[in-house]
DSSP file (Angstrom, degrees, kcal/mol; ACC not computed):
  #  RESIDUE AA STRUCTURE BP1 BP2  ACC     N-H-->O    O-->H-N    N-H-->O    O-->H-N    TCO  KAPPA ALPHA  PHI   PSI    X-CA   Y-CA   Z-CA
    1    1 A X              0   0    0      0, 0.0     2,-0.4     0, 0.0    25,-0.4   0.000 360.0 360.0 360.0 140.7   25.2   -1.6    6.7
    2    2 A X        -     0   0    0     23,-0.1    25,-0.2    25,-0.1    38,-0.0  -0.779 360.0-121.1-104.3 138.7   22.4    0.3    8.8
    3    3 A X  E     -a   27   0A   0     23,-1.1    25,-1.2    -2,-0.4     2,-0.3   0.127  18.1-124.5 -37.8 175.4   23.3    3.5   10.7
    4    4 A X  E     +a   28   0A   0     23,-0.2     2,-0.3    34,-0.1    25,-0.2  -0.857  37.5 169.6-123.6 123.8   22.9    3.7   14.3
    5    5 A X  E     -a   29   0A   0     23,-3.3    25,-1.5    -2,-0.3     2,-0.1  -0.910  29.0-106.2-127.8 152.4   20.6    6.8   15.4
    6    6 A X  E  >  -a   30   0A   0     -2,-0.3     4,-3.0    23,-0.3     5,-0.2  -0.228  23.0-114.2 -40.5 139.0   19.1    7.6   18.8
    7    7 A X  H  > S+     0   0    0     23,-1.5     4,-1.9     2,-0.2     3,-0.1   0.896 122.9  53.9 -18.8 -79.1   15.7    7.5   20.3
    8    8 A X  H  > S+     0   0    0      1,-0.3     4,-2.2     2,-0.2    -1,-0.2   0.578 111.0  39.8 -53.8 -31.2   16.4   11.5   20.3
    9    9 A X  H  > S+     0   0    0      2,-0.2     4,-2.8     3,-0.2    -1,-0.3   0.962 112.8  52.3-109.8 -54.2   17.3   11.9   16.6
   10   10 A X  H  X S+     0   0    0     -4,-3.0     4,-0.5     1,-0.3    -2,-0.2   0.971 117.2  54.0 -61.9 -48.9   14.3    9.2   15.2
   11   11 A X  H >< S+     0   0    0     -4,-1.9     3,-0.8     1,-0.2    -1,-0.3   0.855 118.9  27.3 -21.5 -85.5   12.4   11.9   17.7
   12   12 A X  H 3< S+     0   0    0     -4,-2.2    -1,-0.2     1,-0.3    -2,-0.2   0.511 128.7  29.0 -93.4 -13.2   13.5   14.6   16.1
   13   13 A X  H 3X  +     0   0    0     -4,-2.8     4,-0.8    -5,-0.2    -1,-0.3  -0.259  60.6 144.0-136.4  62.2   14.2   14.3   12.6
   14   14 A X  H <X S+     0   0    0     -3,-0.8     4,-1.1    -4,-0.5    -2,-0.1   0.418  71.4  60.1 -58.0 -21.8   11.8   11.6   12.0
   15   15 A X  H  > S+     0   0    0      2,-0.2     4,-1.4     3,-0.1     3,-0.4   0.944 108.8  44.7 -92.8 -49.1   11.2   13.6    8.2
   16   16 A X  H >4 S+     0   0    0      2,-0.2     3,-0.9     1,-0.2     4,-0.5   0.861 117.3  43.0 -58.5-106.0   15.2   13.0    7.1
   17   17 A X  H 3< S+     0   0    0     -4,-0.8    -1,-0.2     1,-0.4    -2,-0.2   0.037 111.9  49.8-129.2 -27.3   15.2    9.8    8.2
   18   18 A X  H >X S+     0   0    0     -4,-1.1     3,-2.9    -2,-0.4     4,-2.1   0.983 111.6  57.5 -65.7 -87.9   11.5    8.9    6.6
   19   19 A X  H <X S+     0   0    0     -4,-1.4     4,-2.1    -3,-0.9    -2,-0.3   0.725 107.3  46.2 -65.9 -37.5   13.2   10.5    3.4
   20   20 A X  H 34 S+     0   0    0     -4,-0.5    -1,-0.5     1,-0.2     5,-0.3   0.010 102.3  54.9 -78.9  43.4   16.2    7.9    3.5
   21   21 A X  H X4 S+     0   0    0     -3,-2.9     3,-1.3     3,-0.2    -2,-0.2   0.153 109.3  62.6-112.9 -35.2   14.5    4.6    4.0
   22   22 A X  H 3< S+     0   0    0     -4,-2.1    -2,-0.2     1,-0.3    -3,-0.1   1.000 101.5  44.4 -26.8 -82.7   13.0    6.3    0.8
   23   23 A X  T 3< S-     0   0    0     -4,-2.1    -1,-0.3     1,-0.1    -3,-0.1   0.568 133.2 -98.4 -52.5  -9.8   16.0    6.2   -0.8
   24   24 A X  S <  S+     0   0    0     -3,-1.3     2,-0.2     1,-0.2    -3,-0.2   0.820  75.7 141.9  95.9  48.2   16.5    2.5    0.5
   25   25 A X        -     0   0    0     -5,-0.3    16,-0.9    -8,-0.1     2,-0.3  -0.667  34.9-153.4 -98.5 162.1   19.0    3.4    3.9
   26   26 A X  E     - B   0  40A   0    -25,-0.4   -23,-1.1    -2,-0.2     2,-0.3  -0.822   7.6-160.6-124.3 179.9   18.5    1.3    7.1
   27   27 A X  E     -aB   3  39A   0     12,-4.5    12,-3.2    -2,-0.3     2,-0.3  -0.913  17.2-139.3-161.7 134.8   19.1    2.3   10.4
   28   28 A X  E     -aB   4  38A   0    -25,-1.2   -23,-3.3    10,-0.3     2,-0.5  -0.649  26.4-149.8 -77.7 137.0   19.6    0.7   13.9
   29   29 A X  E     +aB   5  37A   0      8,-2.8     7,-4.6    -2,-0.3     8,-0.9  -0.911  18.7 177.0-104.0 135.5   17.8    2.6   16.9
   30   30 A X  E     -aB   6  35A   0    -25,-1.5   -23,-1.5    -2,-0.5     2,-0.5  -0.934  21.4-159.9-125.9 171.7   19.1    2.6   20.2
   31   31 A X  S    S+     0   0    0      3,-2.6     3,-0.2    -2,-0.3    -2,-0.0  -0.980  84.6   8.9-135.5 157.8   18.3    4.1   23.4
   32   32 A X  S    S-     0   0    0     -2,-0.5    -1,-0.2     1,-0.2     3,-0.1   0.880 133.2 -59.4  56.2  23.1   21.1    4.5   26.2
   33   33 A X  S    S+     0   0    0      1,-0.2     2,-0.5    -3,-0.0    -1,-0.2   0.599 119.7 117.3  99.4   3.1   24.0    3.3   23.7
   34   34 A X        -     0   0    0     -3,-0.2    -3,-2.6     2,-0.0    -1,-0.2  -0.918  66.1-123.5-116.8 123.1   21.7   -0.2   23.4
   35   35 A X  E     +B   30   0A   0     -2,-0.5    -5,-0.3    -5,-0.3     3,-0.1   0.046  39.3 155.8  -5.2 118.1   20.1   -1.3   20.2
   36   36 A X  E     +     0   0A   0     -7,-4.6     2,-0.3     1,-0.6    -6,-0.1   0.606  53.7  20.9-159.3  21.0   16.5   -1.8   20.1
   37   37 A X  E     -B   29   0A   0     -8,-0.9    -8,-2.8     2,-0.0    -1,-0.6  -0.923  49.8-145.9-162.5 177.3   15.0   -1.5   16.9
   38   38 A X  E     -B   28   0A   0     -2,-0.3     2,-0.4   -10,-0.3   -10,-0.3  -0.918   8.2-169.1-134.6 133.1   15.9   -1.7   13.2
   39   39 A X  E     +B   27   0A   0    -12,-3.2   -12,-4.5    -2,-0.4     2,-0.3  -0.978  24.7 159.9-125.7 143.0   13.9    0.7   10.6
   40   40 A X  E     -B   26   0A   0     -2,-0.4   -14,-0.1   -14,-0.2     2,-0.1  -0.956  45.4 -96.6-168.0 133.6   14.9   -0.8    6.9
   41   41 A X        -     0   0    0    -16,-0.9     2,-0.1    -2,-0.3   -19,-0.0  -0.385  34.8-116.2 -81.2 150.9   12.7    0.0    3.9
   42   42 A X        -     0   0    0     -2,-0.1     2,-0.6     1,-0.1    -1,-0.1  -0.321  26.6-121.0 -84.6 159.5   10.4   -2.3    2.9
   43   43 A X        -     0   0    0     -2,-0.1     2,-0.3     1,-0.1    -1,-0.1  -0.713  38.3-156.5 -95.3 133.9   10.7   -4.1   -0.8
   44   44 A X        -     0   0    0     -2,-0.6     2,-0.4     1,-0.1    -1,-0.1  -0.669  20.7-103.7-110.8-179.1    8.0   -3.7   -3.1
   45   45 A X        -     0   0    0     -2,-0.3     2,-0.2     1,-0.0    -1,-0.1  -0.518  25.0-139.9 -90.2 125.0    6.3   -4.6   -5.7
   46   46 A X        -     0   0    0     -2,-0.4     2,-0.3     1,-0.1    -1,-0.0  -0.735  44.8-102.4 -85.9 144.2    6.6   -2.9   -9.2
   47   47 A X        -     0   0    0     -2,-0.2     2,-1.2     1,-0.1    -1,-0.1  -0.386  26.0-119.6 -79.8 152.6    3.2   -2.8  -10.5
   48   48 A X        -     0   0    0     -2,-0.3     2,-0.2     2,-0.0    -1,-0.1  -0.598  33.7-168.1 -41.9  81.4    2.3   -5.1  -13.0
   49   49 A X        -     0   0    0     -2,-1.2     2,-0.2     1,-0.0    -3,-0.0  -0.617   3.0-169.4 -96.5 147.0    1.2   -3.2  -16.3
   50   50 A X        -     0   0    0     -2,-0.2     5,-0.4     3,-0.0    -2,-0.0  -0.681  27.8-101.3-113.3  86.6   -0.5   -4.7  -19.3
   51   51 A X     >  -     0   0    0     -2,-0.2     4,-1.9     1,-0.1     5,-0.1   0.479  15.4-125.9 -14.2 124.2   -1.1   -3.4  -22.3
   52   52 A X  H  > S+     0   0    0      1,-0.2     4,-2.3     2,-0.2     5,-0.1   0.856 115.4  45.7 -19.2 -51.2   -4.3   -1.9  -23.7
   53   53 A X  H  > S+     0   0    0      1,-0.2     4,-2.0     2,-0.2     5,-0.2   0.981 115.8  45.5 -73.8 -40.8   -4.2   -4.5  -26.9
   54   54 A X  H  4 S+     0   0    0      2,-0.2    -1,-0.2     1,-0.2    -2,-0.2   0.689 116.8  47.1 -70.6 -15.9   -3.3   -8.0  -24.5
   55   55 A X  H >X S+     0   0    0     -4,-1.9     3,-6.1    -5,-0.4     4,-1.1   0.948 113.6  48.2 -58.8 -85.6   -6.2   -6.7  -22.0
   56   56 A X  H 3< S+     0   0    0     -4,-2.3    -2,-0.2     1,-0.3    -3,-0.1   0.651 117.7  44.3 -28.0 -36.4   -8.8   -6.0  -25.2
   57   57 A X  T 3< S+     0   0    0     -4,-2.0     3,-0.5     1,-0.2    -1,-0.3   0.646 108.8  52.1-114.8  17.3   -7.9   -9.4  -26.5
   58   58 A X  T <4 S+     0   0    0     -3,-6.1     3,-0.3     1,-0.3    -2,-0.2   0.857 117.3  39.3 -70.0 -34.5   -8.1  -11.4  -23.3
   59   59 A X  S  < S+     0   0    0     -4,-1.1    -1,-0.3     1,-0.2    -2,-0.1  -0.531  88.0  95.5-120.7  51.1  -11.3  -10.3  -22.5
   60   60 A X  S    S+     0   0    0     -3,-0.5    -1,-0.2     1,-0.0    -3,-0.1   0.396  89.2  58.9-104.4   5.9  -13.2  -10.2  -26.5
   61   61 A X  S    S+     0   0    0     -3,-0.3     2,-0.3    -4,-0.1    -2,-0.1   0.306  84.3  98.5 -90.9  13.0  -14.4  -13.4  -25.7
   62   62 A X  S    S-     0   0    0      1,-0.1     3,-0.1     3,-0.0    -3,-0.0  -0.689  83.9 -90.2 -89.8 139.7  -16.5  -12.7  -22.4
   63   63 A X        -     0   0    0     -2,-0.3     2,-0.3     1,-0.1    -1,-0.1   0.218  45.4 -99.9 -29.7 160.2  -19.8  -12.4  -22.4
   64   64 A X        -     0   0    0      2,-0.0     2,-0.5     1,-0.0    -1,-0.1  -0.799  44.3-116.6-104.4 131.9  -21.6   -8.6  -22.9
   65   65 A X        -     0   0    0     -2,-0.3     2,-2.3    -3,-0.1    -3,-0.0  -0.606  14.7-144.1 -99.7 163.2  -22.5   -7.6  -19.8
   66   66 A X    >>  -     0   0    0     -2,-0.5     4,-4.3     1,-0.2     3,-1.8  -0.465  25.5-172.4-110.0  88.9  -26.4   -7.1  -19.5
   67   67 A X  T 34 S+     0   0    0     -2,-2.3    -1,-0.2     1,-0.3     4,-0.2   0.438  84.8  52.8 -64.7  10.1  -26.3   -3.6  -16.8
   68   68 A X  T 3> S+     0   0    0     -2,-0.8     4,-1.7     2,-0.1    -1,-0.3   0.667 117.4  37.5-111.0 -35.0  -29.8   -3.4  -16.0
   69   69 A X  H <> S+     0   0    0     -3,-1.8     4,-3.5     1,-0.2     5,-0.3   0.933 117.3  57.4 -78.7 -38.2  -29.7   -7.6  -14.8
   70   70 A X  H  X S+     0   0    0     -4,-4.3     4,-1.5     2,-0.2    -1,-0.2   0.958 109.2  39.5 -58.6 -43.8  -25.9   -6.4  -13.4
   71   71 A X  H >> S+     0   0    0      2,-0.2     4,-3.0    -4,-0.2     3,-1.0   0.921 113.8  59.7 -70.5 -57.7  -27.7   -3.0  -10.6
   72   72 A X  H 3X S+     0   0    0     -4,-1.7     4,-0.7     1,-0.3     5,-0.2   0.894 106.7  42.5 -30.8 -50.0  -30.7   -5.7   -9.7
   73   73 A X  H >X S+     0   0    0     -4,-3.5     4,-2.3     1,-0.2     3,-0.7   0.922 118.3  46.8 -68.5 -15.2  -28.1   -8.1   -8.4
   74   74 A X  H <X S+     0   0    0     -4,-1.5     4,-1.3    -3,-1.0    -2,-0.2   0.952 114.4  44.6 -78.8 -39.9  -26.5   -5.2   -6.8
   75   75 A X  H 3< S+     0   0    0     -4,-3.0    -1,-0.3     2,-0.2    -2,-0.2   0.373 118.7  45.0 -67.1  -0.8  -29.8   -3.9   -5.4
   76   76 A X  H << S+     0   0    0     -3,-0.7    -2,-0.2    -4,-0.7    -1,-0.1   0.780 122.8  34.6-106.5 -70.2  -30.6   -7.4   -4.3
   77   77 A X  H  < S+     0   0    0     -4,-2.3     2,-0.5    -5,-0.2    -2,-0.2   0.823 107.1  49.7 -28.8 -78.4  -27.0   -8.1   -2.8
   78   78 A X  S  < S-     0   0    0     -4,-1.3     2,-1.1    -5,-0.3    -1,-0.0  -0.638  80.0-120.4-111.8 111.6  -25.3   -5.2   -1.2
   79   79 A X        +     0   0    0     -2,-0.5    -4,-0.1     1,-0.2    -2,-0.1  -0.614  32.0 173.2 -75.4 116.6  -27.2   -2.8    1.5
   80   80 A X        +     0   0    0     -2,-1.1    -1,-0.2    -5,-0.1    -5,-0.0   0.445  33.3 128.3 -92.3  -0.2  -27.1    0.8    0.0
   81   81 A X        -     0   0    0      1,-0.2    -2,-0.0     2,-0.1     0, 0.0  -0.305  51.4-155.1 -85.2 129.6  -29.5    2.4    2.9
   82   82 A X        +     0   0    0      2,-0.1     2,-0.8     1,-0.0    -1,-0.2   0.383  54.1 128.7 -89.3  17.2  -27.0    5.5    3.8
   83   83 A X        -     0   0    0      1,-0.1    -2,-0.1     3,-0.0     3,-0.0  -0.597  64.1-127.1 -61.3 103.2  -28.9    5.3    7.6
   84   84 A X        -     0   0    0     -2,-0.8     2,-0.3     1,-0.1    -1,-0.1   0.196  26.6-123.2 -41.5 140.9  -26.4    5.1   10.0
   85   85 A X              0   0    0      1,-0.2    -1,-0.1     0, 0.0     0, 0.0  -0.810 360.0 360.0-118.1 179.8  -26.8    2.1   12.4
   86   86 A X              0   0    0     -2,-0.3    -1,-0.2    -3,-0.0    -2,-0.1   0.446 360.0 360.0 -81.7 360.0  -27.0    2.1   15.7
């Protein structure tokens, strides 16, 4: 169930209130006794991990990559000139 806080209190203890939606709290805002927003933390994503060994043996069958043919396309590709423009 989400709290109710004021306009006044999201105001002013904006850092408490950051630190529960942390903690997974939600909260109705109102101003003048009326509802008029929701803050509710958002669900994320746990990251994905893979193991060192299941990486190493996904990728022993890929081509070697050839790093001098790999900067040319980058030098070909991609503007490096650090001039700002106008």
């Amino acid at each position: 169930m989400a709290r109710q806080i004021t306009q006044r209190e999201l105001r002013n203890e904006s850092g408490k209130i950051m630190r529960a939606l942390d903690r997974g709290e939600s909260f109705v805002v109102t101003r003048n006794g009326v509802p008029v927003g929701e803050l509710r933390p958002l669900r994320r994503q746990r990251p994905h991990f893979v193991a060192t060994e299941v990486l190493i043996e996904a990728f022993r069958g890929a081509p070697r990559i050839d790093f001098k043919r790999f900067r040319e396309d980058i030098d070909r590709f991609v503007d490096q000139d650090p001039t700002p423009r106008a």
